[in-house]
Structure formats: C-alpha cells, structure tokens
N, C-alpha and C positions, 0 to 999 in steps of 0.2 A: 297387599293392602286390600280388605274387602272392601265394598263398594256400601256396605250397609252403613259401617264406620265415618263414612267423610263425605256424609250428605250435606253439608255446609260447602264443603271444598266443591262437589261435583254442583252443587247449582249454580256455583260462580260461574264454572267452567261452562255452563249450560247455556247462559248467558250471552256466552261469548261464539260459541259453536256448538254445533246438534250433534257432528262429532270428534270425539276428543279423547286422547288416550288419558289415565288417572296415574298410571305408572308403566313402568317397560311390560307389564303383566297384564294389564285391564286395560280396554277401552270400552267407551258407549255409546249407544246410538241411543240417539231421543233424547227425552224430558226426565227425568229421575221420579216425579212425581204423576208418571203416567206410567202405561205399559212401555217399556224399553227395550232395549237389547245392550245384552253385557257380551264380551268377551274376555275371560280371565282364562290366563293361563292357558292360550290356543284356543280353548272353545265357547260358541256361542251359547246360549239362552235367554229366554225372553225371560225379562223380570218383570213385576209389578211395581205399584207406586207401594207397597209396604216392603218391598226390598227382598221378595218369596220369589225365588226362581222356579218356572214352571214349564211343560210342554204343550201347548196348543192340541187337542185333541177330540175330535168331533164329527160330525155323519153330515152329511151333504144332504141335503133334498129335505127340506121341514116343511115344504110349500102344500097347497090345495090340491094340487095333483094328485097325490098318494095318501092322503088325510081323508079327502072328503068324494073317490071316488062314487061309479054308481053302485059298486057292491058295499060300499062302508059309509055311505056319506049319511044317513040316517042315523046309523049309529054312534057316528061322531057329534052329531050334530046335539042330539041328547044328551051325549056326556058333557062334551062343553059346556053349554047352555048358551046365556049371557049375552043371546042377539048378535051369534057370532056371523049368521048369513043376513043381507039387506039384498031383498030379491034373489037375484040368484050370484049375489057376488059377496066376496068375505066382504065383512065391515071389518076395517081394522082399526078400527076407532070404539071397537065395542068393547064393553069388558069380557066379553067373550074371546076376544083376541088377545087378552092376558091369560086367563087361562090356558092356551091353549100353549103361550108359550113355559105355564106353569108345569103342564104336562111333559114339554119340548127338555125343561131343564134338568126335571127329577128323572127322566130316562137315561140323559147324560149324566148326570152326577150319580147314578146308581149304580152304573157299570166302567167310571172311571172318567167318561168324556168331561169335557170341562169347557169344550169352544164352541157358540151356534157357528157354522161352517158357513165359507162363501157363498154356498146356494142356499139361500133363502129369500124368498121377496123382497121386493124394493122395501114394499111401505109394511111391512112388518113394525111393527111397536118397538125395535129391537132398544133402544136407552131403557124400555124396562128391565134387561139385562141386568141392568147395575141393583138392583133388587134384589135379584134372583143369584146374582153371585155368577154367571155364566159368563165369558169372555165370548168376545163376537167382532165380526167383520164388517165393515163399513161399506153398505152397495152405494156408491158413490157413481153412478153413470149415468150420463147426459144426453152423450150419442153410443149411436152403436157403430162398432167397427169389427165385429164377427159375420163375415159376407154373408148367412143366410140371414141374419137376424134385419142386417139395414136391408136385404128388400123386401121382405117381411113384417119393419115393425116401424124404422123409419118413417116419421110422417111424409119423407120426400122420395123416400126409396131411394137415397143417397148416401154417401160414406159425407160427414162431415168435413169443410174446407177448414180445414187449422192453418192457414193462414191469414183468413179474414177476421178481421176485425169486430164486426160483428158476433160471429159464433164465439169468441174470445170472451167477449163482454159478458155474452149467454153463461158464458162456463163459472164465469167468476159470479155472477148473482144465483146461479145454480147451484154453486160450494157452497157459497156465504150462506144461506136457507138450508142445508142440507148439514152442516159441520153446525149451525146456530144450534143441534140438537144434540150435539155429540164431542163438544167442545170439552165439556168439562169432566165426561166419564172416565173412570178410573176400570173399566172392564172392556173398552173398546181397543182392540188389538191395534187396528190401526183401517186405512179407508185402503179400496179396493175400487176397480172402475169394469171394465166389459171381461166378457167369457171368451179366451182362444180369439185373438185378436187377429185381422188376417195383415200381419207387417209385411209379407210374402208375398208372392203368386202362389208357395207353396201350402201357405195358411190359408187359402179359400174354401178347403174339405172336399177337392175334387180332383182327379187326378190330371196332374200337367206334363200331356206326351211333347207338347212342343210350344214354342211362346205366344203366350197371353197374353194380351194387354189387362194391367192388375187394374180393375173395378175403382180402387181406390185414390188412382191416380185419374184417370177417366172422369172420372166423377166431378175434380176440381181441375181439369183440360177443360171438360166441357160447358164449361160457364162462359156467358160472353162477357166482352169486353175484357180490360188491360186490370186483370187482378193478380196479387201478391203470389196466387199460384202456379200463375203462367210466368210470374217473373222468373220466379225458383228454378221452373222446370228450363228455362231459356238459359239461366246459367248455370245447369246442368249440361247441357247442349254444349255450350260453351267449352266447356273444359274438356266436352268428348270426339269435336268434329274441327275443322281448321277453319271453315266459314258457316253460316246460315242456310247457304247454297246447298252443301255437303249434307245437313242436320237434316233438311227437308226434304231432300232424295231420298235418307235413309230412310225415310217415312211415307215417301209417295204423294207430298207436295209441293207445292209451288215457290220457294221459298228464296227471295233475295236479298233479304237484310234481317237481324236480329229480332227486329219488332215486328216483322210480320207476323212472325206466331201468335202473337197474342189474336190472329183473330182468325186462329184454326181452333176450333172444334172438336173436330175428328181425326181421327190415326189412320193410316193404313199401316200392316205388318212390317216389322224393319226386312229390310235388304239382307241383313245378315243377324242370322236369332241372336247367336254370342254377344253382338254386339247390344242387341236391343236388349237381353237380362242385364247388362251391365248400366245402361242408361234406367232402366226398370229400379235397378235396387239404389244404385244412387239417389233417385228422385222419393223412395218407399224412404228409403234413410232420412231424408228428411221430414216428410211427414210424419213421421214416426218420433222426432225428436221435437218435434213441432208440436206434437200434438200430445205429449210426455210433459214437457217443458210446461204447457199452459196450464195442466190438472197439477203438475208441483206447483206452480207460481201462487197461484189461486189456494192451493189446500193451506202452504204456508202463510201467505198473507192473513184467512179467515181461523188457522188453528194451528197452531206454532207448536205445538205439543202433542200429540201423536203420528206416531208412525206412516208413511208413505208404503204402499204395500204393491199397488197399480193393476194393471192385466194379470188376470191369471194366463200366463204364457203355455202353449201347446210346448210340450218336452218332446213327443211318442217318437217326431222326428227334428231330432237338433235344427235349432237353430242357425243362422249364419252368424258367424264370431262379431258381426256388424251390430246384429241386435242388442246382444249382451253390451257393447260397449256403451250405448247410446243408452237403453235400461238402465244400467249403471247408476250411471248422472241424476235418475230423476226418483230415485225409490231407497229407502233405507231397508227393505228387505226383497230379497226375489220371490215373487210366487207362480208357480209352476203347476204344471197335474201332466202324469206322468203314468199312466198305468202298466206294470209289470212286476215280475217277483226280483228279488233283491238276488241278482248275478252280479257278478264283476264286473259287463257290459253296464250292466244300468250304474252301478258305482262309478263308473269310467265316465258318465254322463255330467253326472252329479259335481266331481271334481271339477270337469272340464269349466263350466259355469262358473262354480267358485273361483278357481284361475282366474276366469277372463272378469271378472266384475268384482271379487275381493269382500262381498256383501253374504251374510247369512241365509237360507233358502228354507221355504216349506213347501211342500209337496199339496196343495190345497185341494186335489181331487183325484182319487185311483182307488179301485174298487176288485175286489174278490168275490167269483155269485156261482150259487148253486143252484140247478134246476128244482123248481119246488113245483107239489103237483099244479097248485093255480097258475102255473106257471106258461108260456108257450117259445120264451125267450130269456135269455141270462144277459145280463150289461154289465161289465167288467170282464177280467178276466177269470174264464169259466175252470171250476175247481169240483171234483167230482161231487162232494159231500159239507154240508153247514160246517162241521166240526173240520175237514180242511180250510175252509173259508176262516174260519178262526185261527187256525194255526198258520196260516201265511199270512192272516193280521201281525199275528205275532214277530212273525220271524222277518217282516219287514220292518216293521216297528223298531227291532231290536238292532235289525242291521244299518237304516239310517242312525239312529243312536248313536252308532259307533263310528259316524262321521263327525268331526267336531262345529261343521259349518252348517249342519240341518237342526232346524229348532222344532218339526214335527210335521205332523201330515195329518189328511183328514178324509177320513174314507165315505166312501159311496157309496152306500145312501143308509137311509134310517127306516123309514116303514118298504116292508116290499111292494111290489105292486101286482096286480091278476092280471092275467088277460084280458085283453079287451082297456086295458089302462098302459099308456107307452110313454117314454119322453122322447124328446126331441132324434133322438137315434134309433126311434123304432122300436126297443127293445123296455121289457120288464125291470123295471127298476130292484137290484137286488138292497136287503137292510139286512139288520140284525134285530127287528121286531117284525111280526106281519101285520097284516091289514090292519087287523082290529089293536093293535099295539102291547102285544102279548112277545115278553123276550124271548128270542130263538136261542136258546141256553146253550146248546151246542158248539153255538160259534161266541156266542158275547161271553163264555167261562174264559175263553182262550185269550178272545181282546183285554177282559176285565184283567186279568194275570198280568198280560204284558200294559195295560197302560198303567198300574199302580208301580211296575217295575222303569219305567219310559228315562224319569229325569235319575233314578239312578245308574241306569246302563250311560246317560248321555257324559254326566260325570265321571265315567271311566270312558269316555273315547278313545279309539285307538285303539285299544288292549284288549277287548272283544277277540275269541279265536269263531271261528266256525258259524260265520254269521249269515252266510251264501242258502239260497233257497236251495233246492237241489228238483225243483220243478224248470220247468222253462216254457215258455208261450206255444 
C-alpha cells in the first residue's frame, strides 16, 4: 500500500499517534503533511508534505567565517550587496541576508545538494528556505551543553540545571518564539538543539586518564540550598551505598543523614574510581533524560508537526548503550557526525545504534579535505587529492544507501577556508567551492554523480555489492 494513496487514512492515524504502522509493510514518523519519515518495505526515507521521497543532502558551514573572511570579505560584500554588514556584524535582517541565502541555495541545487546543513547560524533568515525550495535544520538552542562552548559562551559559564523549574519555563517560552517561525514550513526537516553534547565524562573533548568529576554534574551540586538537583543526585546515592554515612566517605564528607547533602557544594575524588564512574553516569543519565525530555515537551506542545531531530551526537567514539536508550524516547530521528570512510567497522557502528534505539539515523557532519595551496591545515579526514575527496564522497554516499535505516548525511564544509581563517579545531575548513565561491570541479563531478544517484541506490538497500572504501584512517 503506498503511502501516497491513503492520505485520508494516514491523517486519521496521525491524529491519533506520531507513530503508526499503515500496514505490516509501512510505517510513519511525523505529520504526513510535513517533512516525515516512511518506512516501507524495511527501509527508511524522509518524505515530503507532496508525498516525493528524498535524501537530505548538504555542506555544513554557510556562516561568516568563511564568507566574509579577511582575504574575501570585500569581495563578498560587493557581490551581495543589500546592507548585508551593520557595522562590523551581519545584519540578518537585511535583504542582503536573502541573498546571500540565494547564493547558499543555487550552489546546492546545482551540484545535487538539496539541505542547508546543521551548521549554520542561529539567526539566519532560514523560513526563507521555503522560497528557495531548500530543506533545512532547525538550530533550536537555548543552552549550551558542549563543555567548551558553556565556558565560553554561557552567560554563567555553567551547564544548565534541567531540573529547575525555572530554566524549564525559559525553554518552553524559548520554543514557543522560536518554532512561532517555523511552524508551518513544509521545507523544515525537522529542529535540532547543541553540537557534540558532553552526556559523558567522555564527551568533554579532552582526554580522561583517570576519574573526573563531569562539569555537568558539578555545575547543578554546586548550587545552594535543597534543589531538585541535589534531590536526584541523593537518590542516586541512595541506590548505590547502604547509608548516607557510606555515600559521604566515598566522597570525603562529613555525612550522617540523607539530607545533609543538600548542603554540600563540593566533591572530593571517590575512594574507589569504579565506583565513582558508576555513580557519575547514573546521575549523567538522568540529566540527560531531563534535559531531552524538556526540549521534546516543549517542541511538541508549540509544533506538533515536524520532526524531533536533537543533538548532533559525537559517533567517532561509541556511545555507552545508556545514551541511545534514553535518545531513543525523545527524538524521532538520530543525528550523529561521524567522520571516517565506509569500512565494515564503521557499518558495524552504524547498526549497533539502529539496534539499540529502532529510529532512522543521519550522519549530519563528516568531511573529506585535501591540502590546497592557501592552505596550512586540512579538517576532515585528509585524502591526497580534490578528485579523491570526491570520490570517497561518493563511495560513502553509496555505502550508507545501502543501509536501510540511514536517510543521508551532510558533508563538511561548503566554502574552503585560507590561512590565517580556522574553526573551532584549529584547522582550514575544507568545501567543494573556494574562497571566492568558484566550484572545485574535481571533487563536486564526483559528489554531483553520486548525489543525483543517492535515493536510487537507497531503494535498492541491501543488494549493493562492493560498497567498502578500501582507504582507512
């Protein structure tokens, strides 16, 4: 039964549940008259509200970084026009800021892409999309919970308390203004919230020889008085030590009844590390689920119709099988970035997720770069030559395809960048156009081939032979 056929039947059902099988063959995620997710016949893709199954396809990095550095930013500036700087900052409120997404769109649709990618500014114009015929990602975040970015960019230099009541409230009038713009688009994939979230000790992007106390936990310890955080973590405690007594040895306080914690502060190292990663991820589990829970609650209440998308989740090293089940619950697709060539290892990854969580996945940032002469640094992973960089577009492209449960990926980045211009990893942002936004032919022939080929290799999943990169990191 197509799904095109019984559009009457499935908005009953839509009704009723977000999702819902159509027959033993099809089920759906979402709104039928939004961006959705089918799966017929074993495998996923993302549909549209005209019922056109498609692949999400798109370059990462469209921001001011690489647009308007110091070696190009003249020459952009002129091409746009349209009062696209106010002082020395975009005006994205100018019509210059249309343009420039006009520019953003005809480079994707000329070489096949079709999605503006997770990284793009906040306050981008992005509902012009629906214009422009572009599919796009919803930056939907409020706090930051990527450890360098909260002490960096937080106004309190703190990981948000997803317990209090307060921040709750914030989150919910923060959707409701933010989804008021994007409610009714038919080209919005679905909302997205922080970059490589640190749910871990091991997600802080630094390396852990021995135990941490996680930032994020700390962060809502260290508040005074008797709040919802300190309850949490007490009956955690609870379920891990046989008294209060025991709890606060293993922590190197003073400790003789349950409620005295609430008016500890500070940690010392546990007594025994094993034990203290296991009180660590307990107590991460739930803020994590806490703080999951509140951005579903909220997005559902304020826009019942598109897609739940969430973190883009660090892949490069697995997850703990705790994540995924928690994820699970609060996202109608997984989104991941994952940088490497398509091994059986990384296929092996790939499953494991869909196993444990049963939800469709896209790969929303991994990138292929070759040394170029403006060049001093490569980001991604480094491939001798442009025209390799294309061709392991390709042959990744081809090999998730031939997964039934991946709906596409979106590589890194769109303009290169020089020397002397870096992102946040230090390193030269690699694209498939340069500075001045001239296509690197070399590599975008090889992308163009395979993304015109993408949702027909996807409708033969499975049956793909010789899909395996044959490079390795």
């Amino acid at each position: 039964m197509k799904a095109q056929s019984i559009l009457l039947i499935l908005a009953l059902l839509f009704s009723l549940n977000r999702s819902f099988a159509v027959d033993s063959d099809t089920k759906i995620i979402g709104n039928i008259d939004f961006v959705h997710v089918v799966q017929e016949n074993g495998i996923w893709t993302l549909v549209n509200a005209e019922g056109e199954s498609f692949i999400p396809l798109g370059m990462n990095h469209v921001g001011p970084m690489s647009r308007f550095a110091p070696y190009n930013k003249d020459f952009w500036v002129e091409r746009i026009g349209g009062g696209i700087f106010k002082g020395n900052s975009v005006d994205w409120q100018s019509e210059g800021a249309k343009t420039w997404l006009e520019i953003i769109a005809e480079d994707h649709k000329d070489y096949g892409f079709n999605t503006l990618a997770f990284h793009h500014p906040h306050a981008m114009p992005t509902e012009y999309c629906n214009e422009l015929g572009l599919y796009y990602f919803g930056k939907l975040r409020m706090s930051n919970v990527h450890a360098k970015r909260v002490k960096r960019w937080s106004p309190d230099k703190r990981f948000p308390d997803v317990f209090d009541s307060e921040w709750i409230q914030k989150l919910d009038a923060f959707v409701e203004s933010y989804t008021s713009k994007h409610v009714d688009s038919k080209f919005l994939l679905g909302y997205s919230y922080d970059d490589l979230p640190a749910y871990t000790i091991y997600n802080i992007e630094k390396p852990i020889r021995g135990f941490e106390h996680h930032p994020w936990i700390m962060d809502i310890l260290s508040k005074p008085g008797k709040t919802k955080g300190k309850k949490v973590w007490i009956e955690v405690l609870k379920g891990q030590y046989n008294s209060a007594k025991e709890a606060g040895k293993m922590y190197g306080v003073k400790i003789n009844a349950w409620d005295e914690f609430y008016a500890v502060q500070e940690y010392g190292m546990p007594k025994e590390e094993k034990a203290g990663f296991a009180d660590q991820a307990l107590m991460n589990a739930k803020i994590v689920e806490a703080y999951l829970k509140a951005h579903h609650d909220a997005i559902r209440k304020h826009d019942p119709h598109h897609l739940i998308l969430g973190d883009k989740i660090q892949n490069a090293r697995p997850q703990p099988d705790w994540v995924w089940e928690i994820v699970k619950k609060y996202v109608d697709v997984i989104l991941i970035q994952d940088y490497d060539f398509f091994t059986p290892a990384h296929e092996k990854k790939l499953r494991h997720i869909h196993e444990l969580t049963g939800k469709p996945i896209i790969n929303g940032d991994h990138a292929y770069g070759a040394l170029r002469p403006c060049m001093h640094t490569v980001k991604g992973i480094e491939v001798e030559t442009m025209e390799d960089k294309g061709k392991q577009y390709a042959v990744y492209l081809r090999g998730i395809m031939n997964l039934p449960f991946m709906l596409g990926w979106q590589a890194c980045g769109y303009l290169e960048t020089c020397s002397g211009t870096s992102d946040a990893t230090g390193k030269s942002q690699t694209g498939y156009f340069d500075p001045y936004g001239q296509p690197i032919l070399e590599a975008l022939v090889h992308a163009k081939a395979a993304n015109e080929m993408a949702l027909d290799w996807h409708r033969e999943a499975g049956k793909h032979q010789d899909v395996y990169s044959t490079m390795r990191r």
